[in-house]
C-alpha positions as CSV (number, residue, x, y, z in Angstrom):
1,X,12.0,-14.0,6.9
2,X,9.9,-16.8,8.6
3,X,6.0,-16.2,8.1
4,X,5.1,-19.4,10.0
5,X,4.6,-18.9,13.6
6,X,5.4,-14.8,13.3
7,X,3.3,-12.2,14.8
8,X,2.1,-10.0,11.2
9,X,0.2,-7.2,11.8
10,X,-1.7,-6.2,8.5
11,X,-3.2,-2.6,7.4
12,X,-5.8,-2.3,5.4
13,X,-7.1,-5.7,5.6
14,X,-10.6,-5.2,4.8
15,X,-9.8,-3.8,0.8
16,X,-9.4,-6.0,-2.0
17,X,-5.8,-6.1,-1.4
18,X,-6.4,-6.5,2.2
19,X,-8.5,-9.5,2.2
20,X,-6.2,-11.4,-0.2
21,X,-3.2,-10.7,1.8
22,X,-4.9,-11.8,5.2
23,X,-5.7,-15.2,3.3
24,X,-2.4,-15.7,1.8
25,X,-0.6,-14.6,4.9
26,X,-2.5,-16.7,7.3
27,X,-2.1,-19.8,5.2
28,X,1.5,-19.1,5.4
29,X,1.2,-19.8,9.3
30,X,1.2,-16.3,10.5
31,X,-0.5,-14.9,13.7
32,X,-2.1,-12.4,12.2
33,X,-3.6,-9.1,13.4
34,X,-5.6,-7.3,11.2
35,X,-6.4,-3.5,11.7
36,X,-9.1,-1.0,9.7
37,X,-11.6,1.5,10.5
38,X,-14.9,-0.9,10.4
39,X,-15.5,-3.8,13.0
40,X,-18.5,-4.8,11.4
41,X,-16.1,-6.0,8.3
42,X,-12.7,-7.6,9.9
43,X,-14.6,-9.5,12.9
44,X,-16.1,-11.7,10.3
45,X,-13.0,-12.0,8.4
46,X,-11.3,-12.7,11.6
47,X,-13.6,-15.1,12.7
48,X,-12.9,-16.9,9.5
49,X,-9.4,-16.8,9.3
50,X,-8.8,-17.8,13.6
51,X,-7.1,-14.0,13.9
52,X,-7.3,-10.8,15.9
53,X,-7.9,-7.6,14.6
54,X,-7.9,-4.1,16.3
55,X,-9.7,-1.4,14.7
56,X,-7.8,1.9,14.0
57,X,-8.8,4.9,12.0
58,X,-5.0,5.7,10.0
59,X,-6.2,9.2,9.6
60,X,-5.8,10.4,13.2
61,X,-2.5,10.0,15.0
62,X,-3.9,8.6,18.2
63,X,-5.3,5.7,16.5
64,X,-1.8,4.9,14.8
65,X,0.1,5.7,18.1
66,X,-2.2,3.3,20.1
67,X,-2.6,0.9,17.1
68,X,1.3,0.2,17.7
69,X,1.3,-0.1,21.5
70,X,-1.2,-2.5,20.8
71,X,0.7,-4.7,18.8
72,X,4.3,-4.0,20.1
73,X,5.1,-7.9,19.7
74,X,5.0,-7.4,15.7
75,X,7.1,-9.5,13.6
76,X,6.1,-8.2,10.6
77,X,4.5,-5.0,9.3
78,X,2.8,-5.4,6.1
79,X,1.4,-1.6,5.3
80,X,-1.1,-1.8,2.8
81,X,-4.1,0.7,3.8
82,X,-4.3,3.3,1.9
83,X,-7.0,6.1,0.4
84,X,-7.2,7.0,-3.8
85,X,-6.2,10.7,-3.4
86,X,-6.9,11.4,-6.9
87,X,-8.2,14.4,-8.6
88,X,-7.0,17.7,-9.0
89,X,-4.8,19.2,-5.6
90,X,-6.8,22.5,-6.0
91,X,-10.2,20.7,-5.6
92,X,-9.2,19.1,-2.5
93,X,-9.4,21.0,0.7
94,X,-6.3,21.5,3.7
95,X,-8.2,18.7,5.4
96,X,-8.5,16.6,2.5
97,X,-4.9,16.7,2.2
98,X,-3.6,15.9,5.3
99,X,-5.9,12.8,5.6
100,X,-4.6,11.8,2.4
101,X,-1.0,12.1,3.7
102,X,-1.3,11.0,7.1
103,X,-3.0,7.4,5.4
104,X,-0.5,6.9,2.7
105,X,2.6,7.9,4.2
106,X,2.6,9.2,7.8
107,X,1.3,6.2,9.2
108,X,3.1,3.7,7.5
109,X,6.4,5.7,8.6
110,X,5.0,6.1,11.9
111,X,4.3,2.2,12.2
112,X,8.0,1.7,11.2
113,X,9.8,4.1,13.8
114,X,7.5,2.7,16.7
115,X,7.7,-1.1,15.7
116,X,11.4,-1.6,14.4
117,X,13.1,-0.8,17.4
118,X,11.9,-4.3,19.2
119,X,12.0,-6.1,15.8
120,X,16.5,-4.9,15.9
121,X,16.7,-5.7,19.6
122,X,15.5,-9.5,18.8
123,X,17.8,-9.0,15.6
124,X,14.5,-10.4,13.0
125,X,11.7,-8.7,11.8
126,X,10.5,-7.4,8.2
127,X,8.2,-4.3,7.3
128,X,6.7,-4.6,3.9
129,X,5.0,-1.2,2.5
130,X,2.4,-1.6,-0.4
131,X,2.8,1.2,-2.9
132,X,1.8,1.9,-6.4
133,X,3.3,2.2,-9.7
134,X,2.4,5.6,-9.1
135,X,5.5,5.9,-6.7
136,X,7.8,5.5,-10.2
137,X,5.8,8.3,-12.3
138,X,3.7,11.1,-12.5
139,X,0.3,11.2,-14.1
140,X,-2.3,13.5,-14.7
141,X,-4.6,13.9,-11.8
142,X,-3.4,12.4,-9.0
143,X,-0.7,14.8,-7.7
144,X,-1.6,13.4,-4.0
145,X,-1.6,10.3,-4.5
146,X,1.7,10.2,-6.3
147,X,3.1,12.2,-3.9
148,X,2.4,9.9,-0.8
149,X,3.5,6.4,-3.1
150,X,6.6,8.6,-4.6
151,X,7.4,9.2,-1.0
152,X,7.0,5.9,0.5
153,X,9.3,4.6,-2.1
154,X,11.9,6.5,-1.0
155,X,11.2,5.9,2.6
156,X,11.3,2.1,1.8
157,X,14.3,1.9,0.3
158,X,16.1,4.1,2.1
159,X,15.4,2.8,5.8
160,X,16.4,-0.9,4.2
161,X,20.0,0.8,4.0
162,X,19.3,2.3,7.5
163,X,18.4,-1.5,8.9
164,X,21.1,-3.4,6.5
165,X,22.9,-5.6,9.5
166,X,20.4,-5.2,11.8
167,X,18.8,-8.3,10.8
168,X,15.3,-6.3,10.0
169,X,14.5,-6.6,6.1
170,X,12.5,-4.1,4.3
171,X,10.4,-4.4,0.8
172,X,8.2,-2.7,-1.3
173,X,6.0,-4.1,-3.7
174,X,3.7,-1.8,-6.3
175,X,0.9,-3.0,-8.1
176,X,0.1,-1.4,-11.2
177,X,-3.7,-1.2,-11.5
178,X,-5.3,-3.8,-9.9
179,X,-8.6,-5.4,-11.4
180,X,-11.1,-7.4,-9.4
181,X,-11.7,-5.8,-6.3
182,X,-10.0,-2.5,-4.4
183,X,-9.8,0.9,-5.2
184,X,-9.4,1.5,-9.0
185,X,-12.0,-2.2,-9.7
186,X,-14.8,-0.1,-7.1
187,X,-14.6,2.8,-10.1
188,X,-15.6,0.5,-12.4
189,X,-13.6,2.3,-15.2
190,X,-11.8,0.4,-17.8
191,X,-7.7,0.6,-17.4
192,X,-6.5,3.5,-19.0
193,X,-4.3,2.9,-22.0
194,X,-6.2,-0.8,-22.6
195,X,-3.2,-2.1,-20.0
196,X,-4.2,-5.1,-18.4
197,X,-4.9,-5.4,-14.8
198,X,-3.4,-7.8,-11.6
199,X,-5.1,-9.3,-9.3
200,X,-5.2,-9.2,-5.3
201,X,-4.2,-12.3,-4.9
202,X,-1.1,-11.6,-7.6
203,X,0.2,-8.4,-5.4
204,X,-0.6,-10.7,-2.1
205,X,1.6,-13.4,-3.5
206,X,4.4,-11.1,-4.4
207,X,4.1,-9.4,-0.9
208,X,4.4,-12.8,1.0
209,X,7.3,-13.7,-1.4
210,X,9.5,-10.1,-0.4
211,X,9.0,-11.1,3.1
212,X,10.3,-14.1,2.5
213,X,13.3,-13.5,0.4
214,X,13.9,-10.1,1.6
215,X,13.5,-8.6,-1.9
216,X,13.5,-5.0,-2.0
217,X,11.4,-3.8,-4.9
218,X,8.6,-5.8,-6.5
219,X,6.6,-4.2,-9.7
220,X,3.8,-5.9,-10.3
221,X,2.3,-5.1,-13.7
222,X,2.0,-5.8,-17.2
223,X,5.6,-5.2,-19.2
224,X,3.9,-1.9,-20.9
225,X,3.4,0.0,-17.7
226,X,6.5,-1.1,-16.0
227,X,8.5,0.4,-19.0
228,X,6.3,3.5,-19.5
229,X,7.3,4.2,-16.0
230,X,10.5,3.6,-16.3
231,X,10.4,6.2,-19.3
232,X,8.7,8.7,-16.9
233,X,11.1,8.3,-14.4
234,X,14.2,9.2,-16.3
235,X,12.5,11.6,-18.8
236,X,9.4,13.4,-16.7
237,X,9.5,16.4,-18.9
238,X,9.0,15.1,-22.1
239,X,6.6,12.2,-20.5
240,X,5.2,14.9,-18.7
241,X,4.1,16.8,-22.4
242,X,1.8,13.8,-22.9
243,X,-1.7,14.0,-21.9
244,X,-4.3,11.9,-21.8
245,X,-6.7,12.9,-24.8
246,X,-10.4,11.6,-25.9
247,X,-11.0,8.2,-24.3
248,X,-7.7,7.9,-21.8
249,X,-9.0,11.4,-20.7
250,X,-12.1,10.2,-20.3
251,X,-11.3,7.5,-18.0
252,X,-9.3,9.6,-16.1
253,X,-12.3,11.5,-14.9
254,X,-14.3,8.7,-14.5
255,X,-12.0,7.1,-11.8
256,X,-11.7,10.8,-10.1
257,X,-15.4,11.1,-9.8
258,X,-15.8,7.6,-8.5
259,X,-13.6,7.9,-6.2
260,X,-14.6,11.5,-4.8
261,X,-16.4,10.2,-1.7
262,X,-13.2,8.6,-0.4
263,X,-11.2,11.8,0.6
């Protein structure tokens, strides 16, 4: 797909991810509209950059609905926003959890069924979703979260089948943990396991190159995690027996008390 001269509309474009994808993508020529929940932080970004933004709160299903018939001449949809979810499910109250869904995976879906339909009529378009390397294994403490990026995964891949022929492409690209700035650097934990981290502009590059190529699956992340969750995925129960113990545990709590205040 053709980034020069296309109409993106980009989630999420305030986070660390966010901002290096609005860079990347508007040096690729794109007419880009950014959305997130603050105006105070994407009209500067905007300003800099020579794009629009519109500012949308993912959480509530107004906001997504009008969010789309705002932008209903969307070439691409690059769905990055997303909240950390981590932390144990029975800490997390009925509200906490929908908000978590509706982010990570209601809107995104909902963004797809209301912009595709224009994007097969014109016979071009591309959605790219931003998940996690949480979407190919389970961890300790972060039931949520893996259960939105587990079930964007399979929402990616299979609407790509649905669109195959339509001219629409679809790809998803999953950072492991990504170091610098966003939602795991704000902890300030060190990576569990001593696995190195990526950087925004590494998972930016890799999102403007699915678009382009039409790839369908792009793991970003060291070789170590990419086969550890390969592991997990075909052998969760004996993966599942391992637990994080003295310093991984640790950091695991550390990152699930940092990120508390973001439910």
């Amino acid at each position: 797909m053709r980034i020069d001269g296309a109409t993106v509309l980009l989630t999420g474009a305030t986070g660390g991810i966010g901002r290096a994808l609005a860079h990347q993508l508007s040096e690729a020529g794109a007419c880009l509209v950014m959305t997130g929940r603050r105006a105070d932080a994407l009209e500067p970004l905007a300003a800099e950059l020579g794009a629009r933004y519109v500012t949308a709160d993912l959480g509530e299903r107004g906001d997504v609905a009008r969010l789309a018939d705002v932008c209903e001449d969307t070439d691409i949809l690059v769905a990055n926003a997303a909240v950390p979810a981590s932390g144990d499910l029975l800490e997390y109250t009925v509200d906490q959890v929908d908000r978590a869904l509706e982010v990570n995976l209601r809107a995104p879906v909902v963004l797809a069924r209301l912009l595709a339909p224009r994007m097969v009529a014109v016979g071009r378009g591309h959605l790219a979703f931003v998940g996690s390397m949480s979407g190919k294994a389970a961890t300790p403490l972060s039931s949520l979260y893996t259960a939105s990026k587990f079930g964007l995964r399979g929402f990616a891949h299979s609407l790509r089948q649905d669109l195959r022929g339509a001219g629409v492409g679809v790809s998803l690209v999953q950072p492991g943990f990504v170091g610098e700035a966003g939602m795991f650097a704000d902890t300030g934990a060190p990576v569990p396991g001593g696995l190195r981290t990526v950087s925004p502009e590494q998972v930016a590059t890799a999102v403007v190159g699915a678009i382009r190529t039409g790839r369908a699956e792009v793991n970003i992340a060291p070789w170590k995690l990419r086969l550890n969750c390969a592991l997990a995925g075909q052998f969760p129960g004996f993966t599942g027996r391992k637990q994080p113990e003295g310093e991984a545990r640790n950091v695991a709590h550390r990152i699930v008390e940092a990120q508390r205040a973001a439910r």
